[in-house]
Residue, then its C-alpha position, 0 to 999 in steps of 0.5 A: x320878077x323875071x330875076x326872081x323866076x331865074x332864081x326860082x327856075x335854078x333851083x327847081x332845075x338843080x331838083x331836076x338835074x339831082x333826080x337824074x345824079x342819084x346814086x344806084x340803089x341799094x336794098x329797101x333795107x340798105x336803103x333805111x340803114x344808110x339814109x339813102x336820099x334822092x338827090x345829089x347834085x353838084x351844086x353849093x351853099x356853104x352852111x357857114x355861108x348861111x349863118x353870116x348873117x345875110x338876110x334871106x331871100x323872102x318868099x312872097x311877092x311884093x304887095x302895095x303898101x296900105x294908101x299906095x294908089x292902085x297902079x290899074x286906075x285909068x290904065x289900058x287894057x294891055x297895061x291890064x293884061x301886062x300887070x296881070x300877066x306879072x302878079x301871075x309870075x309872081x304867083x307861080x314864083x311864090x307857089x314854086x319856092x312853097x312847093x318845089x324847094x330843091x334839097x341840093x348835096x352840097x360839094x362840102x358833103x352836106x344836104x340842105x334846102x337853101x333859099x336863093x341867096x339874096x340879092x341888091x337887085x331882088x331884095x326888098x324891105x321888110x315891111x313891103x314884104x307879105x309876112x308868113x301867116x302860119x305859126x312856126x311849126x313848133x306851135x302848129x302841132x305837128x309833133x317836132x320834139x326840137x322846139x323853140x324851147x328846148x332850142x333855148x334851153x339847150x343854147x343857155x346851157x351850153x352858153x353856161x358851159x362856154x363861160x364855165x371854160x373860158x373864166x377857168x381859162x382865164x378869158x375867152x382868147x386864152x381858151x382859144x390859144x389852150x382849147x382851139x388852136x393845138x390842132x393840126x389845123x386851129x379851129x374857126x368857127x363861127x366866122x371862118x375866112x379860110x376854105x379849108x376851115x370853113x368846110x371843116x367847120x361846116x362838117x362838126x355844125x351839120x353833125x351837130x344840127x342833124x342829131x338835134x332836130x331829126x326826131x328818132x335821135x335819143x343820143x348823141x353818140x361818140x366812140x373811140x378807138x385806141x390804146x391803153x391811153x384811150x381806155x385811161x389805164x393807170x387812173x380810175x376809168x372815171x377820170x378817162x378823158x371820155x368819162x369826164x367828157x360825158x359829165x362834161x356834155x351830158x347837161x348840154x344834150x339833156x336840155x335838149x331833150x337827148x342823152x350823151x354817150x362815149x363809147x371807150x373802146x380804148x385796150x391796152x397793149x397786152x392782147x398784142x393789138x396796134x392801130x395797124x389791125x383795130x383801125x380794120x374794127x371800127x364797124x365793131x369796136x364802137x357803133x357804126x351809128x357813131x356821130x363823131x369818132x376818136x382815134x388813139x395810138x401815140x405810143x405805137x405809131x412813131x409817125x408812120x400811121x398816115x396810111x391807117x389815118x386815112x383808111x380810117x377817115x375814109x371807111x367811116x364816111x361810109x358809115x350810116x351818119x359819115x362820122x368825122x375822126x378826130x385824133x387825140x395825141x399826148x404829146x407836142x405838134x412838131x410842124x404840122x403833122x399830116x397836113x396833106x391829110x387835113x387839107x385832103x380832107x376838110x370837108x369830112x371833119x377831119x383834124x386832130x388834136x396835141x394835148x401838150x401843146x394845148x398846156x404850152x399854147x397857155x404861156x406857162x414856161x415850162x422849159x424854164x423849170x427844168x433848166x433853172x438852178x434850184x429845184x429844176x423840175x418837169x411838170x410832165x413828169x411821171x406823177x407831178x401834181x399841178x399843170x401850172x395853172x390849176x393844181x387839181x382837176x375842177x371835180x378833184x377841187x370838191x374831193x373831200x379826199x386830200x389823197x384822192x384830191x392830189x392824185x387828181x391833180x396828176x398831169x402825167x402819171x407815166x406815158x399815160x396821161x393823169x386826171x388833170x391831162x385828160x381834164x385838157x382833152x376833155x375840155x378841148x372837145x367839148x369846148x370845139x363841139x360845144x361851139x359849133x353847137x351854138x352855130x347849129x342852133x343859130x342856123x336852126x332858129x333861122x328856119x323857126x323864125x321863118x316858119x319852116x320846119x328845120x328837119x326838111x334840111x337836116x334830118x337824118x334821111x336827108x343826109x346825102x349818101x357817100x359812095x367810093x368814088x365821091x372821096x378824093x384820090x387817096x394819098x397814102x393808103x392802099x386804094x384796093x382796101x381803103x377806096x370801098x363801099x362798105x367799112x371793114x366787117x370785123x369778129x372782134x373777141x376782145x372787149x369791150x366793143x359796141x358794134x356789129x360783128x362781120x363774120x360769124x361762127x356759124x351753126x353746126x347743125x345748119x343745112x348751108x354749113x359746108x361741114x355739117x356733120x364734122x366735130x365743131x367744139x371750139x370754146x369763147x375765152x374771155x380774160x377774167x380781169x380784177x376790179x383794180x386791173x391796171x389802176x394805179x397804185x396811188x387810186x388803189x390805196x384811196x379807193x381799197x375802203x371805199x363804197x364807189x370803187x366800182x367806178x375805178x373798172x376798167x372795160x378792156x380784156x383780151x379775148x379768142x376762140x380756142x381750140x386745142x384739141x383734136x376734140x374740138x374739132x373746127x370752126x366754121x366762120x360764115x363771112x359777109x357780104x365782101x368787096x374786095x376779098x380780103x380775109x384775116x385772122x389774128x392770134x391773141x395774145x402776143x404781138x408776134x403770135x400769127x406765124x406760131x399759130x397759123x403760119x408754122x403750125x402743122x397741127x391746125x388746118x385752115x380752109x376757105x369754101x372747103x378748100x385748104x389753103x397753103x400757109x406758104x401763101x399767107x403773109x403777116x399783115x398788118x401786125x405781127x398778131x395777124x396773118x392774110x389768108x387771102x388777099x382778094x377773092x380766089x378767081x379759079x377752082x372750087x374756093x372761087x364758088x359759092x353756091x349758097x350766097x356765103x363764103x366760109x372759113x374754118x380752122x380745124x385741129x388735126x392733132x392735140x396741141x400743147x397750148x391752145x390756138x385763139x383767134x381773136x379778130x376775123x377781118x374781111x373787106 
């Protein structure tokens, strides 16, 4: 019993030691966005640790077991007073442990209430242990929309979708080697020995667990960003590695009781953006509400992105649900790509994955086909149908099309990856998700078992809130933009995007704008695209005559706000709430079009707070599309001020131009 009140006094003293270790607080609003939660304590219990299987520590006190003869017959009064004296402990052991359950913050970035872990000396047996008297709380009416039932559905599907991959990758240990291993670092899920891999793994089940049983939750979202990969160019928009994602997973998230949605904000290369300017965007180009994000840029970064990489991870931990990025490249892990990252930063889920690695980690040779002496071939090919093991997608196998049915057989169709290579991506994700899915509903029906309500630990305003100084030192990023408390704001006119805008064109006629009065005209230009706009040939000859073409559409466009004439005037952007100081604009379209338009450009005037800035002061950053109006915020004159709460920025033509200014991003940190 005194043990036990040790336990009980810990964890009640971790409540207490988290109420003294809260983070500053934000706005009432601030506080609902970001889930702001009242504790941060420094002390651990793995996720993973939770579900190996140990059994936990039991609430009541021990009772005598029925014909066991009273231990007061015949006993003195101290003894008396003593055997009172310790069920009284065990009273207020058992109402401690009811009513003073410590939610503790996790050092692997988790929130959860834990029981004390078991113990030789503490544990006792089943049957002399008092049993709970409620009903689980999905039988007890208090309205959870998570029950034991949709847990069971939930699990048979994605039990179903499991063994759908492993037999179509002919058993469970050849999934493993095609679907979990061609990472960084390989994923271990259900029973991870090693640190690193097991805080990752932590991280993707503690995702999982929060979208299943927090009853505001209707959809478990995933976005991504990235090139003209991301977006599926030279296939039909159906068959990107997200769409085919989302038919994929959808069933699993309908069982329980939710929808599943990718938002592919994927564009191609012709606006003239890279990962060095749209990885400042994810605020915008995808929900901030995300609960995964995926990362794509193979063909643009030539090994030298590890600087945006981290900035990435970084900015969305300080979104509202601390998403992890996931990285999709095309090509072969040469070594380990990045490994300081992955280690850096385990426990915030981050990994990435190589999709020829994936087809090689299966056996088939590959290099012996393109060297044997007949009929050499590369199956990597532009255009070559089969990757070895399958020769169309598992969809392509029910095309009634022979066409269509070898064209969804592609494994590559250039640089851009065919049906059957997204199809492995696709099934790499989900097969990673979808086990740690598994292990989340594992940990929840714990909790239904014992009685407890499993959103006490994983809803979403349990989730404990992140500041800059909670992540470890950066390694290769800019700590003056990438160590912040907010995620970049982003006026992203390209399309499609998702999320929320940071600057904002302003109204003329409002009394804070500082130009009101003056001449403000320019106009929104979006780039009008076919229905077939980048969708390959062999796609275009089967869908010209038929009724479903429309899922061939791709979302991406090119997009600005122009001006180029005298008679348009200005634009006057109002900016966010900034940290740093940090002020952008890029040019569309062109990957070398900020020094033309903003640098050397004596017919624009660009101001900042009415003051106009020297493009002698500007530089070109982080692309060729972009110029950095201001590095930080100004610390002197009239620019420094801003007496209405808001900075300003505004571009104004002061003579006709020839061919038109368009901005197409303003980014701020």
């Amino acid at each position: 019993l005194l043990k036990e009140q040790n336990t009980w006094f810990f964890h009640n003293s971790a409540k207490a030691r988290s109420s003294q270790k809260m983070p500053p607080a934000r706005g009432s609003a601030d506080a609902a966005e970001y889930g702001l939660v009242d504790g941060n304590d420094d002390e651990h219990d793995s996720l993973i640790e939770l579900s190996s299987g140990q059994p936990r520590q039991r609430r009541g006190a021990p009772v005598p077991r029925a014909g066991e003869p009273s231990q007061s017959r015949g006993a003195s009064k101290p003894s008396i007073f003593l055997i009172l004296f310790f069920f009284g402990l065990a009273g207020v052991y058992y109402l401690g442990l009811q009513e003073g359950k410590s939610e503790v913050k996790s050092e692997r970035g988790s929130s959860r209430v834990f029981p004390p872990k078991n113990d030789a000396a503490s544990a006792v047996d089943e049957e002399d242990t008092a049993k709970p008297t409620d009903k689980p709380p999905e039988q007890a009416g208090d309205g959870r929309l998570f029950t034991r039932a949709r847990l069971e559905a939930t699990r048979a599907e994605a039990n179903k979708l499991v063994e759908m991959l492993e037999t179509y990758y002919s058993g469970s240990e050849q999934a493993k080697k095609m679907l979990l291993d061609p990472w960084i670092d390989p994923w271990e899920i259900e029973d991870p020995k090693d640190l690193e891999k097991r805080d990752r793994a932590t991280k993707i089940i503690d995702v999982m667990a929060r979208a299943l049983v927090s009853d505001e939750r209707k959809t478990f979202l995933m976005g991504g960003i990235g090139s003209s990969v991301m977006a599926g160019h030279d296939n039909c928009h159906m068959d990107s590695y997200e769409s085919q994602m989302e038919r994929l997973w959808k069933p699993v998230w309908n069982a329980a009781g939710m929808d599943f949605v990718f938002q592919n904000a994927g564009e191609g290369g012709g606006c003239g953006d890279s990962h060095e300017n749209q990885v400042f965007c994810v605020k915008q180009n995808i929900s901030p509400d995300v609960d995964i994000v995926h990362y794509e840029w193979t063909y643009f970064e030539h090994g030298a992105a590890a600087p945006q990489h981290e900035s990435l991870i970084r900015w969305t931990q300080m979104l509202p649900r601390q998403p992890p990025v996931h990285i999709y490249n095309t090509g072969e892990m040469k070594g380990i790509p990045e490994e300081d990252l992955a280690k850096q930063y385990a426990k915030y889920g981050f990994n990435a994955f190589y999709m020829k690695t994936g087809f090689y980690n299966g056996g088939h040779d590959y290099n012996s086909e393109k060297i044997r002496e007949k009929d050499p071939f590369d199956r990597f090919s532009p255009g070559h149908v089969g990757d070895g093991y399958h020769d169309t997608t598992r969809y392509g196998e029910l095309e009634a099309d022979p066409k269509r049915q070898e064209s969804l057989g592609v494994v590559m169709r250039n640089w851009h990856p065919g049906p059957m290579g997204f199809q492995l991506t696709s099934d790499a994700f989900t097969y990673v998700y979808t086990k740690a899915l598994l292990e989340a509903l594992r940990l929840i029906e714990m909790y239904f078992d014992d009685g407890e309500d499993p959103r006490e630990i994983w809803s979403e305003n349990s989730r404990p809130m992140l500041l800059k100084e909670d992540l470890p030192e950066p390694l290769h990023c800019d700590p003056e933009y990438c160590v912040v408390d907010e995620a970049p704001g982003c006026l992203n006119y390209e399309a499609p995007t998702y999320g929320f805008w940071g600057a904002r064109v302003e109204d003329p006629n409002d009394d804070l704008n500082p130009h009101k009065g003056e001449v403000q005209n320019w106009s929104v230009w979006q780039q009008s695209n076919s229905l077939l706009y980048m969708v390959g040939k062999q796609d275009i000859a089967v869908f010209s005559e038929r009724e479903d073409i429309e899922m061939c559409r791709h979302l991406d466009a090119c997009g600005g706000i122009s001006g180029i004439t005298k008679n348009d005037g200005m634009v006057v952007f109002r900016l966010p709430k900034m940290e740093v100081g940090l002020v952008v604009i890029c040019g569309c379209c062109g990957k070398k079009v900020a020094e033309e338009f903003f640098v050397n450009n004596p017919s624009i005037e660009i101001r900042y707070n009415t003051v106009v800035l020297d493009p002698k002061t500007f530089d070109i950053w982080p692309n060729g599309k972009c110029v950095r109006l201001l590095k930080r915020f100004p610390t002197q004159g009239r620019e420094s001020e801003t007496p209405t709460g808001h900075a300003y920025l505004s571009l104004k033509v002061i003579e006709d131009m020839k061919n038109p200014v368009r901005i197409s991003h303003v980014i701020t940190i």
